[in-house]
C-alpha positions as CSV (number, residue, x, y, z in Angstrom):
1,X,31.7,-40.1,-4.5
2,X,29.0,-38.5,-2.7
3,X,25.6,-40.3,-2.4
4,X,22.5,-38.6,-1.3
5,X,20.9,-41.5,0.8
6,X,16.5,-42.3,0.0
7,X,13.8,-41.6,2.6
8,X,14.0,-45.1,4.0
9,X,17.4,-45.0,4.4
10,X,18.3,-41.6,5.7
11,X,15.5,-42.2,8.6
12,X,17.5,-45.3,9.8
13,X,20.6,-43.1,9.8
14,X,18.9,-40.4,11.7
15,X,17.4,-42.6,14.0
16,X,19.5,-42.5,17.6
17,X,20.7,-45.2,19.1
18,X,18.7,-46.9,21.9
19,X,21.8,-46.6,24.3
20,X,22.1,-43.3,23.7
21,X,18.8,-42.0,24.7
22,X,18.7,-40.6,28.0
23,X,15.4,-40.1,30.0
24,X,14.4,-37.0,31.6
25,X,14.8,-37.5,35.5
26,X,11.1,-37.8,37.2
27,X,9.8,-34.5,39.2
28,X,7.1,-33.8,41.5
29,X,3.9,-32.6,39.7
30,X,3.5,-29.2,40.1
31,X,-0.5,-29.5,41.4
32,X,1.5,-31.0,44.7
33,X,3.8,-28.1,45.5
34,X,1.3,-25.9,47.4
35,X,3.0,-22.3,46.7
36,X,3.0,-23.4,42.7
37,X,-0.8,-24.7,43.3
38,X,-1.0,-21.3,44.2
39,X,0.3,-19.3,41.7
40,X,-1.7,-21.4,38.7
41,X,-4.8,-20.7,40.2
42,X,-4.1,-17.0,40.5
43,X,-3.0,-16.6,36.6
44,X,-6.3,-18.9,36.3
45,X,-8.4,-16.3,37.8
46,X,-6.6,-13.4,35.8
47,X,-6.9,-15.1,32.6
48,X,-10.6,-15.7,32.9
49,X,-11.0,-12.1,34.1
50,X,-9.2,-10.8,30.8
51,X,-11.3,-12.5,28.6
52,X,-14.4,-11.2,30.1
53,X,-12.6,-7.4,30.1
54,X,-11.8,-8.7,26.1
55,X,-15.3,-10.6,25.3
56,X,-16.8,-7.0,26.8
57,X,-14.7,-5.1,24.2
58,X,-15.7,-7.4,21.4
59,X,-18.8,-6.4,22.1
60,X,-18.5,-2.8,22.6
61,X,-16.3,-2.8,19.1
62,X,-19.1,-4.4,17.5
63,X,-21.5,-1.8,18.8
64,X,-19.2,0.8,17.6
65,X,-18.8,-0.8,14.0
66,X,-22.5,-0.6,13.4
67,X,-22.8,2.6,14.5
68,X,-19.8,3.1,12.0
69,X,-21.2,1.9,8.9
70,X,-24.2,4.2,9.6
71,X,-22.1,6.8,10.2
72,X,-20.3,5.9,7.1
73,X,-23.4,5.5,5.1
74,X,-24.2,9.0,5.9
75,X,-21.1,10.1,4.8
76,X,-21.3,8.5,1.8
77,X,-25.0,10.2,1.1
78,X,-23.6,14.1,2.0
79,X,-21.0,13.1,-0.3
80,X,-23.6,12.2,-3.3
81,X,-25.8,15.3,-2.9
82,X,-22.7,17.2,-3.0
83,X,-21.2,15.5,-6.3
84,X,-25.4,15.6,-7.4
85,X,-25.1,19.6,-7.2
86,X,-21.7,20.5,-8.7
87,X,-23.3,18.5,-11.6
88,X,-26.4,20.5,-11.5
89,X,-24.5,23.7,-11.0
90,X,-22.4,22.6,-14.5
91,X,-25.6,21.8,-16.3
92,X,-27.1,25.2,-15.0
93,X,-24.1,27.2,-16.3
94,X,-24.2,25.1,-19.6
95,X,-27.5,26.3,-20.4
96,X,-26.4,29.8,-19.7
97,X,-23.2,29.1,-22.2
98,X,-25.6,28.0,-25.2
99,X,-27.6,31.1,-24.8
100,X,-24.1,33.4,-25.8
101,X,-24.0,30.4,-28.4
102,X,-27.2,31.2,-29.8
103,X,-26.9,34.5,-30.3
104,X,-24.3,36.6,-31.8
105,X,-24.4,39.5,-28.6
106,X,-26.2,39.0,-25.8
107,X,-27.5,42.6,-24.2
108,X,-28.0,43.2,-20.4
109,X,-31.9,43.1,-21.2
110,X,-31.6,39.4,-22.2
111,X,-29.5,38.1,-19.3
112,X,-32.0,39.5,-17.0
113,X,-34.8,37.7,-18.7
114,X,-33.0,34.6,-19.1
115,X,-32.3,34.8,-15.1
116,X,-36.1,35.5,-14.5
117,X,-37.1,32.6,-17.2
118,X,-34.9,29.9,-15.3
119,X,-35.6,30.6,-12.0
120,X,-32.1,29.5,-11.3
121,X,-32.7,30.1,-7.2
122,X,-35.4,27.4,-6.8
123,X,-33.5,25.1,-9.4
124,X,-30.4,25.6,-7.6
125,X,-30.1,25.9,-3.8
126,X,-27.6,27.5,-2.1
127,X,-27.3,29.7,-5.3
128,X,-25.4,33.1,-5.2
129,X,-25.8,34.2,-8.7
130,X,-24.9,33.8,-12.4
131,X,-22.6,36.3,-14.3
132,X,-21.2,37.0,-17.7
133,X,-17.1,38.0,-17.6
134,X,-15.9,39.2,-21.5
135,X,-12.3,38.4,-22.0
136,X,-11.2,41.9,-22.9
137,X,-7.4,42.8,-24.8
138,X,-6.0,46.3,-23.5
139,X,-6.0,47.5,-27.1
140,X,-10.1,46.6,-26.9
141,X,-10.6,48.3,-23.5
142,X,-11.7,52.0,-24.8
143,X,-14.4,50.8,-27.7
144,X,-15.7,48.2,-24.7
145,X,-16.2,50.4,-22.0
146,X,-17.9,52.9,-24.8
147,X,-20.0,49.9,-25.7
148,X,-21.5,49.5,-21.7
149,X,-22.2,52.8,-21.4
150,X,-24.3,52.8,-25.1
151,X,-26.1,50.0,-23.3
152,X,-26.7,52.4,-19.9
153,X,-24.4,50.5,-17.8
154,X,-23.7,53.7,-15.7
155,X,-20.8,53.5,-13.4
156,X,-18.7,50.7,-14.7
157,X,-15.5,50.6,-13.4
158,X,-12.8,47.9,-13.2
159,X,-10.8,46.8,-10.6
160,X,-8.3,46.5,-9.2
161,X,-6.8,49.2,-11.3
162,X,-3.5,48.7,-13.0
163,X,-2.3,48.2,-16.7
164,X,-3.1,44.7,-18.0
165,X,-2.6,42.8,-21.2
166,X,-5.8,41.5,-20.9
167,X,-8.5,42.0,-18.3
168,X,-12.2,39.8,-17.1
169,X,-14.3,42.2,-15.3
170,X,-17.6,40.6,-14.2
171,X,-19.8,42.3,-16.1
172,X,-23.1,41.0,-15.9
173,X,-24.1,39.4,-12.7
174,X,-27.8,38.2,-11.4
175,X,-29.8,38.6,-9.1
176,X,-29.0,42.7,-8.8
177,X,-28.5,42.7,-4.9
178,X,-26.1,44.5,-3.3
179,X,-24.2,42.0,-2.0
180,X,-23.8,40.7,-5.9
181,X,-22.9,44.9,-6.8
182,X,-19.5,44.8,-4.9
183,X,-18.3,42.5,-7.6
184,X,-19.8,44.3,-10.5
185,X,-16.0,45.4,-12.5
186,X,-13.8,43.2,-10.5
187,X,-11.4,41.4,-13.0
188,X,-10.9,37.8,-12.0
189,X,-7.6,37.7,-13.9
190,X,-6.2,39.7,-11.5
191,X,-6.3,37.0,-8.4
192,X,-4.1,33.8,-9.3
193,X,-6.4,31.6,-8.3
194,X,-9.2,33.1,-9.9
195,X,-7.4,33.6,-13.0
196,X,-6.3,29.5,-13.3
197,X,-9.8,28.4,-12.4
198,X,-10.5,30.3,-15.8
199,X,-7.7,29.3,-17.5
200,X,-8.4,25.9,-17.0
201,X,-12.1,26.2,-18.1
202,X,-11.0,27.8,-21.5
203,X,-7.9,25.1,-22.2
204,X,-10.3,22.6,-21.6
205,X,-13.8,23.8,-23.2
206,X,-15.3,22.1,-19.6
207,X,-16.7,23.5,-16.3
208,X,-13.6,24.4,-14.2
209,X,-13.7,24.8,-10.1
210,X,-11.9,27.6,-8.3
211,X,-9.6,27.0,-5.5
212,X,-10.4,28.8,-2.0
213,X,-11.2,32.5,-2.2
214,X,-12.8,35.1,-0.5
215,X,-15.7,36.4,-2.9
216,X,-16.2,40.0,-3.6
217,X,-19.9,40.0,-2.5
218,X,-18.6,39.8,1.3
219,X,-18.8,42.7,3.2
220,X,-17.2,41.8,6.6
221,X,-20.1,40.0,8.1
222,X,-20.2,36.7,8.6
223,X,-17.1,35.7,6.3
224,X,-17.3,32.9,4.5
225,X,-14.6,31.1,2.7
226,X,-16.2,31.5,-1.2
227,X,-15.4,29.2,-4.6
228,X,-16.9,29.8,-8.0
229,X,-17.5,27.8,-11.0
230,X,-17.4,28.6,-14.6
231,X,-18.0,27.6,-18.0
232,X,-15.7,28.9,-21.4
233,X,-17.7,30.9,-24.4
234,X,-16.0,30.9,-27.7
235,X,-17.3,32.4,-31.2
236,X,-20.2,31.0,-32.5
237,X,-19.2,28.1,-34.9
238,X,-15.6,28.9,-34.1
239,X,-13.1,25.3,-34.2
240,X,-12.1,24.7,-30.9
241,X,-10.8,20.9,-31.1
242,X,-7.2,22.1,-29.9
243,X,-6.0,24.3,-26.9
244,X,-4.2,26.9,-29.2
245,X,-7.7,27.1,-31.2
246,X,-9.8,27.6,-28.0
247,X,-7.4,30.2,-26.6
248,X,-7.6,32.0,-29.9
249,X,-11.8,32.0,-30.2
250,X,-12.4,32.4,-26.3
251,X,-14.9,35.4,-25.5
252,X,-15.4,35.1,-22.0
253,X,-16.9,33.2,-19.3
254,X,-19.7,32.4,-17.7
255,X,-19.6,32.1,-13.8
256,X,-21.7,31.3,-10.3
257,X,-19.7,32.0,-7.0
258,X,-20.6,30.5,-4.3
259,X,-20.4,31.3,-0.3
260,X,-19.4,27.9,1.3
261,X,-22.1,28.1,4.3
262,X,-24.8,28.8,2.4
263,X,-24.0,26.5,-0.7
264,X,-23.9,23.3,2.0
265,X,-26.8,24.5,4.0
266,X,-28.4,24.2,0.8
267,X,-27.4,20.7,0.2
268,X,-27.8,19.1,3.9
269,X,-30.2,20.4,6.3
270,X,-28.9,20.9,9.8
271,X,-26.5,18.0,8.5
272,X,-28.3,14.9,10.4
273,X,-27.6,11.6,9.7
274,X,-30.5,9.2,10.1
275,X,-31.8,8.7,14.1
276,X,-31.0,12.6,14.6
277,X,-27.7,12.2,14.9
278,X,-25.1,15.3,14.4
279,X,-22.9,14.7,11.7
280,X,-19.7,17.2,11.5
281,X,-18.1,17.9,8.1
282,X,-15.0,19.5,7.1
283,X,-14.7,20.3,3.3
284,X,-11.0,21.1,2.2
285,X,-9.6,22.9,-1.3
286,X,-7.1,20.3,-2.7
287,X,-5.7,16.7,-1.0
288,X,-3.5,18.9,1.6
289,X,-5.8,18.9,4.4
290,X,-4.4,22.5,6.5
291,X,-5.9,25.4,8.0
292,X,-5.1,26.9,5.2
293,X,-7.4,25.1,2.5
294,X,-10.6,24.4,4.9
295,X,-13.7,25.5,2.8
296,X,-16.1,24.6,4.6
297,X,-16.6,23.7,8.5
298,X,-20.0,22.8,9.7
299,X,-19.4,23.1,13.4
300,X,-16.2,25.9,13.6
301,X,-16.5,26.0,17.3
302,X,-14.8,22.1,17.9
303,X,-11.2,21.8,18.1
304,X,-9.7,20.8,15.5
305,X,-7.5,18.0,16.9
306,X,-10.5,16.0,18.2
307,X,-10.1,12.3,18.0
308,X,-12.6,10.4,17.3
309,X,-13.1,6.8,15.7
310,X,-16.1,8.4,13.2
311,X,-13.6,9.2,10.8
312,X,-14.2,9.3,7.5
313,X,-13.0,11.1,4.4
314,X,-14.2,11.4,0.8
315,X,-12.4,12.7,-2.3
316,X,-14.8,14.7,-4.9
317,X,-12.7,15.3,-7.8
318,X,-14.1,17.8,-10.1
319,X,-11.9,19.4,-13.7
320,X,-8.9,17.6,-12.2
321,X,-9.7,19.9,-8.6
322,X,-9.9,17.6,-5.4
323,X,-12.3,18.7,-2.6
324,X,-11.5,16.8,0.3
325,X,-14.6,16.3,2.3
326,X,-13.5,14.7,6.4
327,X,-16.7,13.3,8.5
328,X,-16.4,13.0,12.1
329,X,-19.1,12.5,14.6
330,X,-18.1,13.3,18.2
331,X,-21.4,13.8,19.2
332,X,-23.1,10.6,18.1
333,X,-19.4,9.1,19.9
334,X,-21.1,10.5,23.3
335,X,-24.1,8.7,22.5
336,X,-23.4,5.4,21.9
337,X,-25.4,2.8,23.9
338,X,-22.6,0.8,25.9
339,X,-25.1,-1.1,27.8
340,X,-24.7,-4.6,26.3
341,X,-20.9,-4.2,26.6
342,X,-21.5,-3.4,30.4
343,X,-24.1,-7.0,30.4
344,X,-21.0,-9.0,29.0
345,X,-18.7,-8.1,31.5
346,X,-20.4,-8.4,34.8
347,X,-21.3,-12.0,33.2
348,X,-18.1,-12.9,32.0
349,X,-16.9,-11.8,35.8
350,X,-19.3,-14.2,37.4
351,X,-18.7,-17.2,35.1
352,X,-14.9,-17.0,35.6
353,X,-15.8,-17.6,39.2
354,X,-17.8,-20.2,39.4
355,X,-15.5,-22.4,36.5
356,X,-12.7,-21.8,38.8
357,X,-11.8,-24.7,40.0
358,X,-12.9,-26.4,35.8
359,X,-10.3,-23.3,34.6
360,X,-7.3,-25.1,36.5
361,X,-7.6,-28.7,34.9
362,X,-8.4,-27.0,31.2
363,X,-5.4,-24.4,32.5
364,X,-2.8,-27.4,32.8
365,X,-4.2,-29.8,30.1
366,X,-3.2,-26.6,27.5
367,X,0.3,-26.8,29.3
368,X,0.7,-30.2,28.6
369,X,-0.5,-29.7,25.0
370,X,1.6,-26.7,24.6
371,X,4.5,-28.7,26.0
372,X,3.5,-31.6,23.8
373,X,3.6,-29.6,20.1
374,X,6.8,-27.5,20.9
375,X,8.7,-31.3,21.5
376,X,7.1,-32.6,18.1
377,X,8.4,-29.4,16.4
378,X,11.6,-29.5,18.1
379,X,11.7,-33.5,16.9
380,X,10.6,-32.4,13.6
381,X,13.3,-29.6,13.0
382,X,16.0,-32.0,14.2
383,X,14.8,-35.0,11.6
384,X,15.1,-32.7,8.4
385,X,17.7,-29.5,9.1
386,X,21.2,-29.2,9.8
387,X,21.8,-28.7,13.5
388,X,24.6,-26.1,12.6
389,X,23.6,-24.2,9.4
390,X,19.5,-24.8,9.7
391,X,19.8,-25.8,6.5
392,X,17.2,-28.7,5.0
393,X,19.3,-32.1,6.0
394,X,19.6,-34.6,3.4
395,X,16.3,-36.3,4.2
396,X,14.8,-32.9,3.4
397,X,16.4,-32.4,0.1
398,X,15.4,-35.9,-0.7
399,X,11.6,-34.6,-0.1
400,X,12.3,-32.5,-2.5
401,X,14.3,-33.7,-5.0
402,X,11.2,-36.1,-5.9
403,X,9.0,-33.3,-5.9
404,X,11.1,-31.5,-8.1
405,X,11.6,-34.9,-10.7
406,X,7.8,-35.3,-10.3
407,X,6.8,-31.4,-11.3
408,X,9.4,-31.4,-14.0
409,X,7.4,-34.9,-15.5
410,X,4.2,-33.0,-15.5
411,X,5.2,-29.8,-16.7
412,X,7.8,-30.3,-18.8
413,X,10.0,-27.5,-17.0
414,X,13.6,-27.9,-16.6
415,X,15.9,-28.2,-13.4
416,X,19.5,-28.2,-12.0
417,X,20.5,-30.1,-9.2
418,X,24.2,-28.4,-8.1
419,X,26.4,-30.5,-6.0
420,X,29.4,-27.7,-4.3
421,X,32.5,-28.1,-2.1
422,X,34.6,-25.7,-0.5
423,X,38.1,-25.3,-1.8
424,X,40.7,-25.2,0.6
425,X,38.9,-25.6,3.7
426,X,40.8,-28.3,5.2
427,X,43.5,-26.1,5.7
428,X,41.3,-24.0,8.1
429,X,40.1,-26.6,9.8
430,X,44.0,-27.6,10.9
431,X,45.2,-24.7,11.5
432,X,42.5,-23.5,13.7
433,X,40.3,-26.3,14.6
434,X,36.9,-27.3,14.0
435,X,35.3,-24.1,15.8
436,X,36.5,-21.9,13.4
437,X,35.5,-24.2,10.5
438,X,32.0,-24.2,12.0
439,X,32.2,-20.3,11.5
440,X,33.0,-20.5,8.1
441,X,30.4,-23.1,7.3
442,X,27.4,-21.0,8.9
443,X,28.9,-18.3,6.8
444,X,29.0,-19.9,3.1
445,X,24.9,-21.0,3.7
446,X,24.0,-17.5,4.8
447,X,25.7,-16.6,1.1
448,X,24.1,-19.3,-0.8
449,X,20.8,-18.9,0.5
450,X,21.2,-15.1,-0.5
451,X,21.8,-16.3,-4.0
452,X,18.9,-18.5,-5.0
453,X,15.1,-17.7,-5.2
454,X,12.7,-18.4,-2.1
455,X,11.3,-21.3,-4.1
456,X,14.6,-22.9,-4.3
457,X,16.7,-25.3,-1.8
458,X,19.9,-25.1,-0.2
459,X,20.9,-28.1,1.7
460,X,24.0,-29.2,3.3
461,X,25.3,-32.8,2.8
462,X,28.1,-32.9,5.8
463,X,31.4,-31.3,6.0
464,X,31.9,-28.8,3.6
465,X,29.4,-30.7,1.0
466,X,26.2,-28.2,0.0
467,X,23.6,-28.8,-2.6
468,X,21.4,-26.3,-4.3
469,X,17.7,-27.3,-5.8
470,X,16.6,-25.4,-8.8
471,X,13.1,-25.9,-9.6
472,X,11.0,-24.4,-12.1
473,X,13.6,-23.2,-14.7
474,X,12.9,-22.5,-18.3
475,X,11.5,-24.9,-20.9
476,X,13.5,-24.5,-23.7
477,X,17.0,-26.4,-22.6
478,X,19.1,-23.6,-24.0
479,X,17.6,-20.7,-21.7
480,X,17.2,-23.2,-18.9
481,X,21.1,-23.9,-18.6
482,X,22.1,-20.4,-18.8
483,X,20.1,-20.0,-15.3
484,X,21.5,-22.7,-13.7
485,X,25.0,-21.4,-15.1
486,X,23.7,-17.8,-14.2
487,X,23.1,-18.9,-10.3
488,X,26.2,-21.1,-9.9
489,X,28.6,-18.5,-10.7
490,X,26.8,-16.0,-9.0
491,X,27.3,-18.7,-5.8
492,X,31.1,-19.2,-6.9
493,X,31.3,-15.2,-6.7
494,X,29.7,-14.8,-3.7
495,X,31.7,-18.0,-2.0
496,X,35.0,-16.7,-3.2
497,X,34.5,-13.2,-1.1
498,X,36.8,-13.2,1.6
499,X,35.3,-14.4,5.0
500,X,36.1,-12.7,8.2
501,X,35.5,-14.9,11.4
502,X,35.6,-13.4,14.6
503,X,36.3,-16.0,17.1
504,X,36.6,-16.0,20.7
505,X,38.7,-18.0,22.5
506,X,37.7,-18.5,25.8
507,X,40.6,-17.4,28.2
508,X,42.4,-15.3,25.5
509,X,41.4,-12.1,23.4
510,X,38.6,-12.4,20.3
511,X,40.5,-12.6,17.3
512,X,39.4,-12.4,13.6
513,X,40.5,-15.0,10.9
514,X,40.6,-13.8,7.5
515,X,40.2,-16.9,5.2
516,X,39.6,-17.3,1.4
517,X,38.3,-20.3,-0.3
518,X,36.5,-20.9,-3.5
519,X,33.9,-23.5,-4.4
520,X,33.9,-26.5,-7.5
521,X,30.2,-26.6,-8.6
522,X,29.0,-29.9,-10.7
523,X,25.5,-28.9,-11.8
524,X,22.9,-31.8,-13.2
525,X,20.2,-30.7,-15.5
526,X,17.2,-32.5,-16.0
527,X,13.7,-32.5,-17.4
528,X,10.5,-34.7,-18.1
529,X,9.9,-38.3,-18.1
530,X,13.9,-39.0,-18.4
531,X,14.7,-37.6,-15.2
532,X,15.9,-40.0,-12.4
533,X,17.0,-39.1,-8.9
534,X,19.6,-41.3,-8.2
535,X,21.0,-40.8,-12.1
536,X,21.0,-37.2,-11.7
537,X,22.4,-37.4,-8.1
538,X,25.6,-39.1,-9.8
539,X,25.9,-37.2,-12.8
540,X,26.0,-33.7,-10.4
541,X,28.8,-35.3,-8.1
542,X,31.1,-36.7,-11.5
543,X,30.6,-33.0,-12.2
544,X,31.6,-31.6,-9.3
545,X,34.9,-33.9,-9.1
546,X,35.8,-32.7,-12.6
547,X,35.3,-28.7,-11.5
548,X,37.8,-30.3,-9.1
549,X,40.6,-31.6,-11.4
550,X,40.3,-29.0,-14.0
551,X,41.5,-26.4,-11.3
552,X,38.8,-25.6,-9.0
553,X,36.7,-22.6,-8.4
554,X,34.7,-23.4,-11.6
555,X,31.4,-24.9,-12.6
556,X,30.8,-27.6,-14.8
557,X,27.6,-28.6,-16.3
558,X,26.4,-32.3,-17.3
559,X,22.9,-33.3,-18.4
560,X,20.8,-36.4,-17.4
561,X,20.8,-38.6,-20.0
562,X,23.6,-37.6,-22.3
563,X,26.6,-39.2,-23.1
564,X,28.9,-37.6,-20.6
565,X,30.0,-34.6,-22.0
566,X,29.9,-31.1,-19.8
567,X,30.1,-27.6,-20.4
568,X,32.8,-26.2,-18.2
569,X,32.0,-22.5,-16.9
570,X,34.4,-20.3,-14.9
571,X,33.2,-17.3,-13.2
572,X,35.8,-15.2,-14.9
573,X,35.6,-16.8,-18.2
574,X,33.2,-19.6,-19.6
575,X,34.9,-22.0,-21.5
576,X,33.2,-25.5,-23.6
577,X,35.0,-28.5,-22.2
């Protein structure tokens, strides 16, 4: 029967022998072999030099991070007066959208006055102009193009032309420049971005945000890449609480476009940070930052694959639309003071010379402590793990066997302690020696490890003797075994593969052995103040002899405490004993 040995014990046990200890042979200290003496004080002398070249980085980093978080504090404030003026652009439009609401037609006169009244260009810098687009049907087209000219709109026209279901010429659009003239007629549903910008507004009764477009105001001089946002106008007192309702009572839109340049020039003057310091801003349509989608660029000269460490960028979501705003600052970058980085590493340079000769004895005194802690670790490894497998030794498992007993009293949580040994392993062993064995060995506590949670522990005993921890298992005793059950078979399974073993022979051709064997699992359960190591270390080995005798490759439960019945599981078939 196997015993598992307690802490006093199993140090006696692990404890060598004192005629067995040999002592390491005496050298010459190094500091008396000149060409060594040598070669310490040179990687003395490069060491202290890397930490000044390191402390001088430290510094310059820190430099670098406060002019960071100002430079991402400034970020952070474009981004706010940008998100600030979409939401006075919405509440501008929304006033605009309760005028239609308040009245049952609204006539060219009346927009113009309302445009005058609101003064919309001081409330709203940057602005471009408000308009008016009716949703017209086809069938509707003739009586609404009669209507306009009743109302001495002279010269209507829309465009593109082209046979439409439906059609959104901008109607009505203030101030009357000529740049705002060119869009007079154009229908927005007949651009696909346009036309889902208004789409979306009128599905969801909110202020919607174009993608990237080129307006119609432009006239070939300084382009700009254009958006436009818009607000839905439905029947007075109409239901719109659904999308099929809203669809049904839309009457048009109201709309302000916007040319990129002048709509941030109207946000951020000259766009300084604080201290005069340039700040560069790139503002891309949608999270795909490309060529492609760039709205806005406040310095277009720069190229574009720049690298700088002032990098920043901020998402503005707006009716589900991202605008993707990217922050860099080359030009504060080139005017970062450096100085005090400089200061550090002329002084670090002079200390490490004069501490020289003091860098040589703290040099060799870390040695010896380095030295020192890898022999304790090395001492420590040996004293609890398995020299082959690197499994936890029995003194180990003892460890935490108690802890285990101990957490299960507090908590009332149950456990399993499994006791395993290979089947036919001897045979192995005799027909190809004890290498080959090894192999195998390293083998089956690769698999069990693979089988249990990281909490759990695997430990070998000697020869072909494992044991597997369970910790932590359920609290009600039905659910609790049917883990432990659930892991052992899983471990027979996983044992019970076939195990290929390449070994080499020295003098003769590598060779692979292909060897099966099977494992008898006993597995103790046990929980709260009736738990007791050494009881449950027996009652797992009495089950693990009777896997043995009724046929092997099995597992067979017992519990602590009970009367000496188990439950008998095979990893085919589960069976009561």
């Amino acid at each position: 029967m196997t015993r598992l040995p307690s802490s006093a014990s199993t140090s006696s046990n692990l404890a060598p022998a004192r005629s067995g200890v040999q002592r390491p042979a005496r050298t010459t200290p190094w500091f008396r072999d000149r060409p060594i003496r040598v070669a310490v004080a040179t990687a003395t002398l490069t060491l202290g030099l890397l930490f000044s070249f390191l402390a001088a980085r430290e510094v310059k980093e820190m430099i670098e991070g406060q002019v960071y978080e100002q430079f991402a504090f400034g970020a952070d404030q474009v981004t706010l007066k940008i998100r600030e003026r979409l939401t006075a652009y919405t509440v501008f439009l929304q006033g605009a959208q309760g005028l239609f609401a308040a009245s049952d037609k609204v006539e060219p006169q009346e927009w113009r006055t309302y445009f005058s009244t609101v003064q919309a260009s001081d409330f709203v810098p940057g602005f471009e102009g408000i308009g008016y687009i009716p949703l017209v049907a086809a069938q509707r087209l003739p009586s609404f193009l009669a209507e306009l000219r009743r109302e001495a709109v002279d010269g209507f026209v829309i465009y593109p032309p082209g046979k439409r279901n439906f059609y959104a010429p901008i109607t009505y659009l203030e101030p009357e420049t000529e740049r705002n003239q060119r869009a007079i007629g154009f229908d927005m549903l007949s651009e696909p971005v346009r036309r889902a910008a208004l789409e979306r507004a009128c599905d969801t009764g909110e202020a919607a945000l174009s993608g990237k477009v080129i307006l119609q105001q432009e006239d070939g001089a300084d382009l700009q890449a254009g958006s436009f946002m818009c607000v839905p106008i439905y029947r007075t007192g109409a239901r719109t609480t659904t999308v099929e309702q809203r669809r049904a009572e839309l009457l048009g839109w109201i709309y302000s476009p916007y040319r990129m340049g002048d709509l941030m020039a109207g946000i951020v003057s000259d766009w300084e940070l604080s201290g005069g310091k340039l700040l560069d801003l790139r503002i891309y349509d949608t999270d795909k930052i490309s060529p492609n989608n760039l709205l806005f660029d406040s310095r277009p000269g720069r190229n574009m694959g720049t690298a700088s460490f002032l990098h920043q960028e901020r998402v503005i979501t707006f009716d589900d639309r991202q605008w993707v705003l990217v922050f860099t600052g080359d030009m504060v970058e080139a005017s970062i003071p450096y100085l005090p980085a400089w200061a550090t590493l002329v002084a670090g340079v002079i200390i490490t010379f004069l501490l020289f000769g003091m860098l040589l004895v703290i040099y060799r005194r870390s040695d010896d402590l380095e030295v020192t802690e890898g022999l304790a670790e090395q001492i420590h490894d040996l004293a609890f793990h398995d020299s082959l497998t690197r499994l936890p030794n029995r003194r180990l498992l003892h460890d935490r066997l108690e802890m285990a007993v101990a957490s299960s009293k507090r908590t009332g949580a149950h456990a399993a302690l499994m006791l395993l040994d290979l089947d036919n392993f001897k045979p192995l062993n005799d027909a190809h020696g004890h290498e080959v064995g090894d192999l195998l060995l390293i083998e089956a506590a690769e698999r069990l490890q693979k089988c249990v949670r990281q909490v759990d522990t695997v430990s070998r005993l000697g020869g072909d003797e494992f044991v597997v921890l369970l910790a932590d298992l359920n609290h009600e005793e039905p659910v609790a075994q049917h883990e432990a059950v659930a892991v052992a078979e899983k471990i027979c399974s996983a044992l019970a593969m076939p195990y290929y073993l390449k070994w080499d022979r020295r003098g003769l051709r590598p060779e692979t052995i292909t060897h099966r064997c099977s494992a008898s699992v006993g597995v103790a359960m046990f929980c709260g103040e009736e738990a007791d190591e050494s009881k449950i270390i027996n009652l797992a080995d009495q089950s693990m002899y009777r896997a043995k005798k009724r046929g092997r490759n099995r597992v067979v439960v017992s519990w602590d405490g009970d009367s000496g019945e188990a439950a008998d599981f095979s990893p085919r078939s589960a069976t009561t004993a």
